[in-house]
N, C-alpha and C positions, 0 to 999 in steps of 0.2 A: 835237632833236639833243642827244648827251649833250656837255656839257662837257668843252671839251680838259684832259686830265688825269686826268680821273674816272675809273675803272672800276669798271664800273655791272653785276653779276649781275642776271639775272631768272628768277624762278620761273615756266615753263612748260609741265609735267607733274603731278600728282597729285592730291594729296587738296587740298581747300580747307576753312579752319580757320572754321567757320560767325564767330565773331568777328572784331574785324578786329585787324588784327594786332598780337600780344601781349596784346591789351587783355583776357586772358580768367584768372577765378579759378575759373570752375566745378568746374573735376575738385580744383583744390587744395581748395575748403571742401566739396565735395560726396562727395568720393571720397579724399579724403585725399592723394593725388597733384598734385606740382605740375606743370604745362603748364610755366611759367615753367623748371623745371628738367630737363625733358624726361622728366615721367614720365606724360604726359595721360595721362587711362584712356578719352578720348572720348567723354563725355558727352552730346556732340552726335546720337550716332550711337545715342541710344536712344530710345527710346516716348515719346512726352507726348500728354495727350489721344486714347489711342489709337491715334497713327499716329508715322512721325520727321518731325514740323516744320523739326527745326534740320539733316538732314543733307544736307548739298551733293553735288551731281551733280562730276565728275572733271573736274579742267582738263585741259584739252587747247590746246598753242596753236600746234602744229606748223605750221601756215599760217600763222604769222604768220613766221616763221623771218626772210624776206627783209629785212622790216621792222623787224625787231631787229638786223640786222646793219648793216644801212643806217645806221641812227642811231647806232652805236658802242657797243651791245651787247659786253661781252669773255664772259661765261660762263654759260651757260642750266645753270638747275638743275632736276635732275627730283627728286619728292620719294618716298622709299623708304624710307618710316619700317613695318616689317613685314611689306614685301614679300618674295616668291618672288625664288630668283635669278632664274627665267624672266621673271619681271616686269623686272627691272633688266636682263636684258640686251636681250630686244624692245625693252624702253622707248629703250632708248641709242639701241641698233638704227637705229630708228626717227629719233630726230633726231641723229644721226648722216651720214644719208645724207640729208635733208634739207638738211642744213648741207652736204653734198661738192656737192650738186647745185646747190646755189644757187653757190656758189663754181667751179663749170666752167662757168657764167652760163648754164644750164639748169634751171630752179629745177624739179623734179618732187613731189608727193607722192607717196610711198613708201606707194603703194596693199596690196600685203601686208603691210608693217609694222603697215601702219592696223588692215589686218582681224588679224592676229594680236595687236596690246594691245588689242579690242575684246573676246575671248577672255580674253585672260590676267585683264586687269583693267578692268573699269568700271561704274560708277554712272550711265553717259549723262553722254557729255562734254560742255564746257562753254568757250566762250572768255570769260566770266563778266564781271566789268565793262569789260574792255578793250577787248569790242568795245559796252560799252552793255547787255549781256543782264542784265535784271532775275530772270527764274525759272529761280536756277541750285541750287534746290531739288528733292531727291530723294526726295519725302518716303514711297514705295513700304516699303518695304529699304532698310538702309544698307550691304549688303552687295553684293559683287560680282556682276552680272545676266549676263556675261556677253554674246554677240554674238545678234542674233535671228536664230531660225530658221522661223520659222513657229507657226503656227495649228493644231491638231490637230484633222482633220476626220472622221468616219468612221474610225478609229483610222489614218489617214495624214496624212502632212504634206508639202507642196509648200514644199522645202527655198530657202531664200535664201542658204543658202554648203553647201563641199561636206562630209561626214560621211562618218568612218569608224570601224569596229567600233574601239573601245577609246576612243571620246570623253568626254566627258561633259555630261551636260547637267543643265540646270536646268527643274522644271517647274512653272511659276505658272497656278494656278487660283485664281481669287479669290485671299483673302489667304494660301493655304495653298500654300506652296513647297516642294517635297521634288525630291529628286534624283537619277540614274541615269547608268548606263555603259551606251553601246551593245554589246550583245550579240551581236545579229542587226540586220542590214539585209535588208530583203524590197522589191526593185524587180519591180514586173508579176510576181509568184507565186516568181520566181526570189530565190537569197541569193547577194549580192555584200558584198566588202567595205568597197564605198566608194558614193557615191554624188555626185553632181555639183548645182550650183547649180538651180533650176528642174525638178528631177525629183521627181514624188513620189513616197514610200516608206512602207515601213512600218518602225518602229525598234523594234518588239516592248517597248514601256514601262508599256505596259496602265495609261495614264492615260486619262484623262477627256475628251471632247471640246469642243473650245474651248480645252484649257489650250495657253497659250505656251510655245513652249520654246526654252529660250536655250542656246548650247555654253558652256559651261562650262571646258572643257578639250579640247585636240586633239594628239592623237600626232603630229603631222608640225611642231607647234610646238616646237624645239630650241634649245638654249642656246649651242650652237655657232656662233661666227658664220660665214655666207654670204659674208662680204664681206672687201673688203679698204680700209680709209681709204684716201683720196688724200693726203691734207694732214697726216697722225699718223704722226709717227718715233717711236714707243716706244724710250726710251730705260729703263737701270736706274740708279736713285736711290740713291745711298747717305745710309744714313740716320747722323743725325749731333745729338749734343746741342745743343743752345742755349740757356745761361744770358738768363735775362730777369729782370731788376731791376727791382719793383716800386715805385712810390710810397711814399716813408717820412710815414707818416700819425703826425703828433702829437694827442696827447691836446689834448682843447680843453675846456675850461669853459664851462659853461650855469648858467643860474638853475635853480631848484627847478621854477619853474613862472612862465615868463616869460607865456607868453599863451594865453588860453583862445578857439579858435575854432570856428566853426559856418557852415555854410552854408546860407539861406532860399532856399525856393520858392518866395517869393512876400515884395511889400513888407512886407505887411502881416506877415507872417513875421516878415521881416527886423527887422522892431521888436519883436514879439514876443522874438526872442532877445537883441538889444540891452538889454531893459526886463531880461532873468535874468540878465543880467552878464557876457554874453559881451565878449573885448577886440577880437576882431573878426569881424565878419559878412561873407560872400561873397554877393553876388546874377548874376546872370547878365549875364550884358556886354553880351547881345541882348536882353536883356527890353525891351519898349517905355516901360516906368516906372521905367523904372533912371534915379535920380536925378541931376539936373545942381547944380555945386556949390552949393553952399550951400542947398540944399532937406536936405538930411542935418542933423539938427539932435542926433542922439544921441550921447553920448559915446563909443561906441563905434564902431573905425575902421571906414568903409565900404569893403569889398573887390570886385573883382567878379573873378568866375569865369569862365574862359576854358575853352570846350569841349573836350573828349578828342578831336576830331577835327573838323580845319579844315584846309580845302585853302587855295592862295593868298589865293583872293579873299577867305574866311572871314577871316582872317588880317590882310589890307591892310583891312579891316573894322571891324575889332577895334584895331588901330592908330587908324585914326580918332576913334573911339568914347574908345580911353583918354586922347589928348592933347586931346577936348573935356569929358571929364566927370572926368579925373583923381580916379583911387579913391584912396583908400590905404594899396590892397594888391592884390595880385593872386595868384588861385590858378589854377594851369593844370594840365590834363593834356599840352600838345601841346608836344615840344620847339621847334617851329619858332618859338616865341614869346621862347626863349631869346636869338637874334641882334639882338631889339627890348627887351631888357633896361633897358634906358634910360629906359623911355618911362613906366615906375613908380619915382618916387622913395623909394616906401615901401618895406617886405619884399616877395618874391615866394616863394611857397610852390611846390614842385612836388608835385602829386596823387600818391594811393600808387599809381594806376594806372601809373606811370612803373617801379616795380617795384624799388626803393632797397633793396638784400638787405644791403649791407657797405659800408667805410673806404672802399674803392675808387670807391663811389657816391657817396659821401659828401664825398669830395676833390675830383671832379668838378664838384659842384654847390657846393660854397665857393668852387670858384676863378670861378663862373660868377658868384658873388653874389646864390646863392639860395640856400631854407632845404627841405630834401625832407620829406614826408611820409613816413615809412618804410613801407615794405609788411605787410600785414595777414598776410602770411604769415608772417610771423618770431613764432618762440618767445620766453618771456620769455629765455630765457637767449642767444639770437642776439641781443638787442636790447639787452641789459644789457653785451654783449660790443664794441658801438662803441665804438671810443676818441674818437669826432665826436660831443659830444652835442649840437649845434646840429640838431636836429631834433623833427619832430613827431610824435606816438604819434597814429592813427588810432583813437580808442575808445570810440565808440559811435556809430550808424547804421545804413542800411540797405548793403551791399557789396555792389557790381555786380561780379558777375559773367561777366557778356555785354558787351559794344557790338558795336554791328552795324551795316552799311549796309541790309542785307536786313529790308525792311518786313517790322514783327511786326503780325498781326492781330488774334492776340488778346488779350485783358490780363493771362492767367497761362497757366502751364504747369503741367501737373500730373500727376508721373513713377509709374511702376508699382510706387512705395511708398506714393504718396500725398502727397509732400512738393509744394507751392505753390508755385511762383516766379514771382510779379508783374512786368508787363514796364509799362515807361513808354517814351515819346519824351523826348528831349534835344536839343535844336537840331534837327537835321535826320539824326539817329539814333535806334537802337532800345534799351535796354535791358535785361537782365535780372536782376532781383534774384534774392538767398541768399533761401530759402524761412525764415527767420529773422533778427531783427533782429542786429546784432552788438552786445555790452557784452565792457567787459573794464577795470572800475571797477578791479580787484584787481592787473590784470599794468601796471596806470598806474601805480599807487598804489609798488608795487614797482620799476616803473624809476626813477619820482620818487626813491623812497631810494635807490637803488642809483646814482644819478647825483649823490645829495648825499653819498654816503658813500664814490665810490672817489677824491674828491679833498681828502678830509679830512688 
């Protein structure tokens, strides 16, 4: 049940972001486009190894409709990032009249709607982890397949929905996909214009036998809507300015070069980096060797590193763990870790995965009583440009790319240029590294003075 007070949106219609959420720098360090700023170039949705690994099949979660309301659900959101209008308005369409029908306490699925966004748009829908489903993997095409039609047998096809002359379709033969408009329908020798579910025909495409063919496109699919809301008074909105007064961020002073940190794989790591003079080491919170006080005997502060991705109990976990082994420091990627602030007497650093772009981010996490790792995506001159220099430069390592819930099986990927991106586990996720290490000794070196010299 959502909390009284709360209102809670859910994404229940589109694309699904093979990462999890936000946690992705791909397109920014690969493609030059930030995701973070809304320019993905989708990455996910190309070739590796031959085939697309990383591209997800189409949420779908119209059935679940009743059960989002029930709980105090206020707004389903469908995702419509370069879609057709046709797309956006079926989609509505679609839970639209799921939502009237559950609310006249006749809950229906809107069985045409189904079969026309099955046309307009999909990669083979998906109720993905919500309902449990582990292979919400599409790894065919990452392109639109369209509704199935059948099997081509004897140049005829014993159709599964109904076609008419001006359709379109898709037609998969092995890996080679190419595409057509119906031209001619041929029912028993005769040419009609239409043809109905379970009848077979001939759609004169002069394909291959055995290939699949999917509708792609159907003329009697219209943007117009059929219907009319029970529950929606469309009303006109006049639109109207609103001054918004942002946070007045003062200039803050830092040291030159307060503290130099790193984080280990492994103890024996972790001494390694300590012996080259790091001021502090992070090790993992779960590790089974993660040292209890007083076994730490290096002068350098022992940190440990809290997961990019922990559900409660991960969480109430990790709580445990800190008030018995007391680090003295803690780096995190998970906000949720912020309301247990307390529980580190030391610094707490927040990961660049958190995604720390500007003053705004940065006011945020001082009033919190933590220090951000700034994001790897900023220019020297965006970085030179905080007036908060109580922060950290990310500068050298390997940049994840990916985090994922969705099991990687293999240990790299390897894209249709050639470039390598190595994948590791991390607690009880997946991720993907930059097919390159990152340094940027020069743009440090550069904020360093530029951070001792604008408060000279």
């Amino acid at each position: 049940m959502v909390r009284a007070g709360a209102k809670v949106e859910i994404f229940v219609h589109g694309a699904l972001c093979f990462s999890y959420s936000g946690l992705c720098l791909f397109s920014s360090f690969v493609a030059g486009r930030s995701g973070n700023r809304g320019c993905c170039a989708q990455l996910c949705r190309q070739k590796y190894n031959g085939r697309y690994p990383l591209s997800t099949k189409e949420l779908c979660l119209v059935r679940r409709v009743p059960e989002f309301i029930k709980v105090g659900i206020l707004a389903f959101k469908i995702e419509g990032r370069m879609r057709s209008p046709l797309y956006v308005a079926v989609a509505t369409r679609l839970y639209r009249k799921a939502i009237d029908s559950y609310l006249a306490g006749d809950f229906q699925l809107p069985l045409k709607e189904m079969e026309e966004i099955e046309v307009v748009f999909n990669r083979e829908f998906t109720e993905g982890f919500m309902s449990g489903e582990t292979s919400i993997i599409s790894p065919e095409k990452p392109m639109n397949r369209g509704a199935f039609l059948g099997v081509l047998e004897n140049g005829e096809i014993t159709l599964k929905r109904k076609v008419e002359v001006g359709d379109g379709l898709g037609i998969w033969n092995m890996n080679n996909i190419t595409g057509a408009v119906v031209q001619q329908i041929l029912k028993e020798g005769q040419v009609v214009a239409s043809a109905s579910t379970g009848e077979r025909v001939n759609l004169g495409i002069g394909a291959k036998d055995g290939s699949q063919l999917y509708l792609t496109s159907s003329t009697s699919i219209k943007i117009t809507p059929d219907f009319v809301p029970k529950r929606t008074a469309f009303k006109t909105v006049s639109r109207r300015s609103v001054r918004v007064i942002l946070p007045r961020v003062v200039k803050q002073k830092a040291p030159l070069l307060q503290r130099f940190m790193a984080r280990a794989y492994s103890l024996a790591e972790a001494k390694e980096i300590a012996g080259a003079g790091a001021d502090i080491v992070f090790y993992d919170i779960f590790a089974p060797d993660f040292p209890d006080p007083g076994q730490w005997q290096e002068r350098t502060i022992f940190g440990a590193y809290l997961p990019r991705i922990m559900n409660d109990a991960d969480l109430l976990r990790a709580q445990a763990i800190l008030g018995r082994k007391r680090p003295g420091a803690v780096l995190t990627g998970n906000l949720g870790f912020l309301a247990h602030r307390s529980l580190c007497e030391g610094p707490v650093y927040l990961d660049y995965s958190l995604n720390i772009f500007n003053d705004l981010d940065a006011l945020f996490c001082r009033e919190q009583k933590v220090v951000p790792v700034l994001s790897p995506e900023l220019s020297l001159v965006e970085l030179t440009g905080f007036k908060d220099r109580e922060a950290v430069i990310f500068c050298h390592g390997d940049v994840v790319l990916v985090n994922t819930c969705i099991e990687l099986k293999e240990d790299k990927f390897r894209d249709e240029k050639g470039l390598i991106f190595p994948v590791r586990k991390e607690y009880n996720y997946w991720q993907i590294l930059n097919s390159r290490p990152f340094g940027c000794l020069m743009t440090f070196v550069n904020y360093a003075l530029s951070v001792l010299t604008s408060f000279l």
